[in-house]
C-alpha positions as CSV (number, residue, x, y, z in Angstrom):
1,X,9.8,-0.6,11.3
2,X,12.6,0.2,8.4
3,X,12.1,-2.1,5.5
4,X,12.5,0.7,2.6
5,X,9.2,0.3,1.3
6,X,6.6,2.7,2.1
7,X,2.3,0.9,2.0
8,X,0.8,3.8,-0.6
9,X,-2.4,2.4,-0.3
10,X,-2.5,3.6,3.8
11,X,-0.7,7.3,3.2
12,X,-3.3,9.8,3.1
13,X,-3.5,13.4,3.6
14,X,-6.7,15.7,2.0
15,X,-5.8,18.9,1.6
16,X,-8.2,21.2,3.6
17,X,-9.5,19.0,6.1
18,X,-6.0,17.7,6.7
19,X,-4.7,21.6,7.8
20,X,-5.2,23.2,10.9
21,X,-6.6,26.1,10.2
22,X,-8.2,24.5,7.3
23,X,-7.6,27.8,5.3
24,X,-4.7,29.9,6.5
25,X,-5.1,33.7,5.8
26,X,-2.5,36.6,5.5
27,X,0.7,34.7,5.7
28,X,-0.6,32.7,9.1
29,X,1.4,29.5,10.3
30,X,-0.7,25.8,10.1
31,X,-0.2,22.7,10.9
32,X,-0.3,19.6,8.0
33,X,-1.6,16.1,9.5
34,X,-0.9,13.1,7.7
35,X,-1.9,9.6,8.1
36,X,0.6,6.4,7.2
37,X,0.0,3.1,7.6
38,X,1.1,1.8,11.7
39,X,5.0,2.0,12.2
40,X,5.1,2.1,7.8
41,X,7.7,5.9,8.3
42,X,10.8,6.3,9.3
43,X,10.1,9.9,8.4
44,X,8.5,12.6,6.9
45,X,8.7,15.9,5.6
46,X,7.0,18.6,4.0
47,X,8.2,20.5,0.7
48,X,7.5,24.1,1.3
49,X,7.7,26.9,-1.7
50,X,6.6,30.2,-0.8
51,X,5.7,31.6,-4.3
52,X,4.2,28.5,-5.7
53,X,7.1,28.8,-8.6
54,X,10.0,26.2,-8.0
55,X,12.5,28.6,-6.3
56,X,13.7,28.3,-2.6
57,X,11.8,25.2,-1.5
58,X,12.1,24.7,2.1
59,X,11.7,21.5,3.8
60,X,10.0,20.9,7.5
61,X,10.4,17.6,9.6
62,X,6.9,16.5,10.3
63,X,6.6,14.8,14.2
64,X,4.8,11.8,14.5
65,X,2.1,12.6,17.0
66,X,0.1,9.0,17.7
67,X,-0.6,5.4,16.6
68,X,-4.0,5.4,16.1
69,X,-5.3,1.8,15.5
70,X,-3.7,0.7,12.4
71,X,-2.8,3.9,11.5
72,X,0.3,6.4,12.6
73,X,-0.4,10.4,12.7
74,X,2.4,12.9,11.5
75,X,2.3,16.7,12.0
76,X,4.3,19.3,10.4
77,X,4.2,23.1,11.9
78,X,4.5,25.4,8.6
79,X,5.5,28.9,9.9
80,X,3.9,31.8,8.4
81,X,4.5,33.5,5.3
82,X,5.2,37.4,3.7
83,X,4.0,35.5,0.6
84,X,0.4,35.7,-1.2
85,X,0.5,32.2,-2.5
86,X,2.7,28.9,-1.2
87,X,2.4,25.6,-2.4
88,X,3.3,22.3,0.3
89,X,4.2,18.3,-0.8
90,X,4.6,15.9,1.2
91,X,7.7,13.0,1.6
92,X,7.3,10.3,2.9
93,X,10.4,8.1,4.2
94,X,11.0,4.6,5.3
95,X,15.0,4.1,5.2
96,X,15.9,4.6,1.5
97,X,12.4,4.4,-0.1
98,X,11.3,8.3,-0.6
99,X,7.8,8.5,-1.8
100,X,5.4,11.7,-2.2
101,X,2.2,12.9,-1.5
102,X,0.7,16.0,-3.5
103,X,-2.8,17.3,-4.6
104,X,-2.4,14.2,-7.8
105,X,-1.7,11.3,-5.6
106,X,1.2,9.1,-4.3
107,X,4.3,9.3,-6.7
108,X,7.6,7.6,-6.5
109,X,9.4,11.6,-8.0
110,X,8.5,14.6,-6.4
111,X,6.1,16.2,-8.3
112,X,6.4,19.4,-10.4
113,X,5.1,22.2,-8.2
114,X,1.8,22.8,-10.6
115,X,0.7,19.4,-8.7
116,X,1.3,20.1,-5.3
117,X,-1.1,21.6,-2.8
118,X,-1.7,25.5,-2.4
């Protein structure tokens, strides 16, 4: 339900055990799962950048998949990579209220890409 302001406190996602496969190899597409709080998104997206440097970030629309008791699943399909090294965020929307979700935490500004997840 919109009301443009996203619960940080129920907006999780942990890296490893939040990817499926946990650690992609050779440039092999994986999933990202991400938990919000029940019916909290509008949306959400993930912040791709193949490189890990700030150039040529792509963005994904995650699905939601479930409600799951108080809880509502997202997944986003990252397709695989040429590249070595790729680093991910994660936006979370709820009308105008755009919030994010990187290896530091829950931030109101997308994060410079030394804090996302690689």
């Amino acid at each position: 339900m919109q009301n443009n302001d996203i619960q940080w406190s129920l907006a999780s996602h942990s890296g490893p055990a939040d990817r499926r496969p946990m650690c992609p190899m050779q440039g092999q597409p994986f999933d990202i799962i991400l938990q919000s709080g029940r019916l909290d998104l509008t949306a959400a997206r993930v912040g791709v950048d193949e490189g890990a440097d700030g150039v040529g970030i792509v963005w994904i629309d995650a699905q939601w998949q479930a409600g799951v008791g108080p809880s509502d699943v997202w997944r986003a399909n990252i397709p695989g990579s040429a590249g070595t090294r790729l680093a991910y965020v994660i936006e979370l929307i709820d009308g105008t209220d755009r919030d994010y979700i990187s290896a530091s935490g829950v931030s109101d500004a997308q994060p410079a890409v030394g804090q996302w997840w690689t």
